[in-house]
N, C-alpha and C positions, 0 to 999 in steps of 0.2 A: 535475063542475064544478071541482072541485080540482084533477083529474087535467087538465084544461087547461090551470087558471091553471101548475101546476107544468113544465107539457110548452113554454107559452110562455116561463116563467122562464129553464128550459133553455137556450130559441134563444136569449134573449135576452143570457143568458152567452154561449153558443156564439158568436153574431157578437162581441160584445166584445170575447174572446180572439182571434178570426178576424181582426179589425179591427186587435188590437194586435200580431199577429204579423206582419200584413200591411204596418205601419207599421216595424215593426222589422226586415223582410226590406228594405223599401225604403232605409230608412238605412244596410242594407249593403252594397247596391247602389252606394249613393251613396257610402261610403266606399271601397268598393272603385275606383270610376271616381276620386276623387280620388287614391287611391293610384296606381291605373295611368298616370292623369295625371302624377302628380309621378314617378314612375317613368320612365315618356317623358322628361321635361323633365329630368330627372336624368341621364340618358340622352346625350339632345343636348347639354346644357350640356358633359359629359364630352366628347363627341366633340369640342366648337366646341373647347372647353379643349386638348385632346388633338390636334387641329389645329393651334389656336394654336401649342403647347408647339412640336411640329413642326417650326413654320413660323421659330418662335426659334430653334430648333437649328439650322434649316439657315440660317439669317441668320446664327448666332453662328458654325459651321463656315466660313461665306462668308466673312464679316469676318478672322478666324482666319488664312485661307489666306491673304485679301488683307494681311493684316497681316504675316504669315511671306513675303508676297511681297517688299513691302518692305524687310523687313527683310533677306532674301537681297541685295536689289538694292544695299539701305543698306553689308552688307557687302561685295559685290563692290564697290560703288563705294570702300568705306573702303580696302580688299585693295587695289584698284588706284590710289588715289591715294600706299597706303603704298608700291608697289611704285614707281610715279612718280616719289615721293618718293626713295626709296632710290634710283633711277637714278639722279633728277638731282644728290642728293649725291653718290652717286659722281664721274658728272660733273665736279661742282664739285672732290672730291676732287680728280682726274685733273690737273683742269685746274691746277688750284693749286699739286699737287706739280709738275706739268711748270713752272709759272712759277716757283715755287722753286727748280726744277732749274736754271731758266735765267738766274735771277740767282742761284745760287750757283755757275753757272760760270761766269758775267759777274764776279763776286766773284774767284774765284778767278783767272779770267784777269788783274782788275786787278791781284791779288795779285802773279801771276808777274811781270806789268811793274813792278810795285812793287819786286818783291825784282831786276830786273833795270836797273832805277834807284835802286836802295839808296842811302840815303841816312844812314847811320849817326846820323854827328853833325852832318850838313850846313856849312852856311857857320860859320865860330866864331873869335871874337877871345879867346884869354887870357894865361897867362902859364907859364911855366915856375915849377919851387921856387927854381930861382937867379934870377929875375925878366926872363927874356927875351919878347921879343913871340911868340906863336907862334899860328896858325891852320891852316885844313884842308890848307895843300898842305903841312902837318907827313909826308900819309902818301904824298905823290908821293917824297919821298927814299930810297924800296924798295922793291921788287917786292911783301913781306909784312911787315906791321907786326903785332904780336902786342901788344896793348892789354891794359894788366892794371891791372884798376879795383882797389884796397884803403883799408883805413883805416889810422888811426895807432893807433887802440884793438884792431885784428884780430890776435890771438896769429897764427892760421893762415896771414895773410898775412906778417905779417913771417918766420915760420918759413921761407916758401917761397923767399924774397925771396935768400937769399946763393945756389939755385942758377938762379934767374932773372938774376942778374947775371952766372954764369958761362956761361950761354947768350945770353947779349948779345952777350957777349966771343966765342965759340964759331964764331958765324953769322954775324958782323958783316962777313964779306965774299959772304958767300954771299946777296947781296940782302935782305936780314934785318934791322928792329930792331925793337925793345923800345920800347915808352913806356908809361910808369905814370902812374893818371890816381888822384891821391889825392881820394877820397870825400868828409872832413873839413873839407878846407883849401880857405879862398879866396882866399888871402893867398899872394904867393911870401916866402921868407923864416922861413915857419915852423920854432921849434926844432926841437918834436917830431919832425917829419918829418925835417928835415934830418940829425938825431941818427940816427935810423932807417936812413937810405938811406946813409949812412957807416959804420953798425957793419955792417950787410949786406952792404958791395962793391957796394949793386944801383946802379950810377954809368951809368944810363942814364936817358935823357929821362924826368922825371917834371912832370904837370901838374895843376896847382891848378885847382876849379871856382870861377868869377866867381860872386860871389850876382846873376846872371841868372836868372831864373825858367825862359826858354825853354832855354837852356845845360846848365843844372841839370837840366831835365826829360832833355831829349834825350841827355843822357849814364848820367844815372844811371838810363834810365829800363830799359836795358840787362843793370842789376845790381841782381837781387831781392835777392841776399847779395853778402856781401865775402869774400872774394876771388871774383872773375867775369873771366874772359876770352875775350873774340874778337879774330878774325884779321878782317885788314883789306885789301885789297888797295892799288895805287897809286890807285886813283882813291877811295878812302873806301868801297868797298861789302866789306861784310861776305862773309867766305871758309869756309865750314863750320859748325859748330854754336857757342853760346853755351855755355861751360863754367864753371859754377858749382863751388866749391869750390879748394881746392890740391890741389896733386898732387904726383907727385916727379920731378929731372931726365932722367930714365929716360923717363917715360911726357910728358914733355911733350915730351923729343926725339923721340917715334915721331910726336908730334900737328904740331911743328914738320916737320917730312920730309914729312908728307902735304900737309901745306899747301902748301909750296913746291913739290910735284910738280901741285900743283891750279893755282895761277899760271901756274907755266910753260906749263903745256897749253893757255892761254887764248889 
């Protein structure tokens, strides 16, 4: 009777344990299938992700190229608006220098008619030092008139002045005068001058500027410095260069010869 109750105690351990091991295989079951599960699901999520990812890259590559399309385009477009650009300043250059070209030869042709209508001192009423009337047909009385602008303060011109009087004297049939046009003086009659042009011999035509504004200008406008001389022909238009400074009778008789060889040739 013991030997049963104890043989039943047994079983009744034995399923127990049977029972609790049964229970405990099941919940590894079960854990295992949710592991597998999320395993799966982990899985896919990676893939869909991993797709996605993909699916952005090749968007972001697209974008990318369309963007680098662009901007290729942006810059040929820039490339050829600057090349455009650069022609039609050229262009413009071109065209501009040529119209400068052609009003500076329009310029310069007026020039040539200018200095072919010369007009030195134009129309002009004044007076001599001794107080005679005298105007521009002062330089029809020569083939070459040699004008010698000075002052009464000028050391250099008065120095020059006793051998400009003996080239007055010199040439004076040879179609040739002299006339001194004093810088200073507006007055005929002036000492100082008069004093001047007696101690020199310089005993040729010399002429006072009227305080004329226009007179004034147009004579002196001639002489940056004192002493200054041009040649003049019969009709008033200037004959060779503007000569600033004195010089000696030497080298103005070579300047005198050229001139009167320039007249006559005309």
């Amino acid at each position: 009777m013991r030997k049963r109750r104890q043989y039943w105690m047994a079983m009744a351990v034995t399923a127990v344990v049977a029972a609790g091991v049964l229970a405990g295989c099941g919940d590894k079951e079960d854990k295992g299938g949710k592991v597998e599960t999320q395993t799966e699901e982990s899985a896919k999520s990676q893939k869909e992700e991993s797709v996605a990812s993909g699916s952005a890259a090749e968007e972001s590559a697209e974008t990318k190229e369309v963007q680098e399309g662009k901007d290729d385009s942006q810059g040929e477009g820039q490339k050829a608006d600057v090349e455009s650009g650069s022609q039609d300043g050229q262009q413009a250059d071109v065209e501009s220098g040529s119209q400068d070209g052609q009003q500076a030869e329009g310029q310069d042709e007026g020039a040539g008619d200018a200095v072919e209508k010369n007009d030195v001192f134009g129309e002009f009423q004044t007076k001599t030092l001794d107080g005679e009337d005298v105007d521009q047909e002062l330089f029809g009385k020569s083939d070459l008139t040699m004008v010698n602008i000075w002052g009464t303060f000028c050391g250099p011109c008065i120095r020059e002045m006793p051998d400009l009087g003996e080239l007055s004297r010199e040439y004076a049939d040879k179609g040739f005068q002299m006339v001194g046009i004093i810088s200073d003086v507006s007055k005929p009659g002036d000492e100082t001058a008069l004093e001047i042009v007696e101690s020199t011999e310089a005993d040729y035509t010399h002429l006072v500027i009227p305080k004329d504004a226009n007179m004034q200008y147009r004579i002196l406008k001639n002489a940056q410095v004192v002493p200054t001389t041009i040649f003049l022909d019969k009709d008033g238009n200037q004959i060779g260069d503007t000569y600033p400074g004195a010089r000696s009778k030497k080298q103005w008789t070579a300047i005198i010869d050229e001139m009167l060889g320039k007249v006559s040739n005309e």
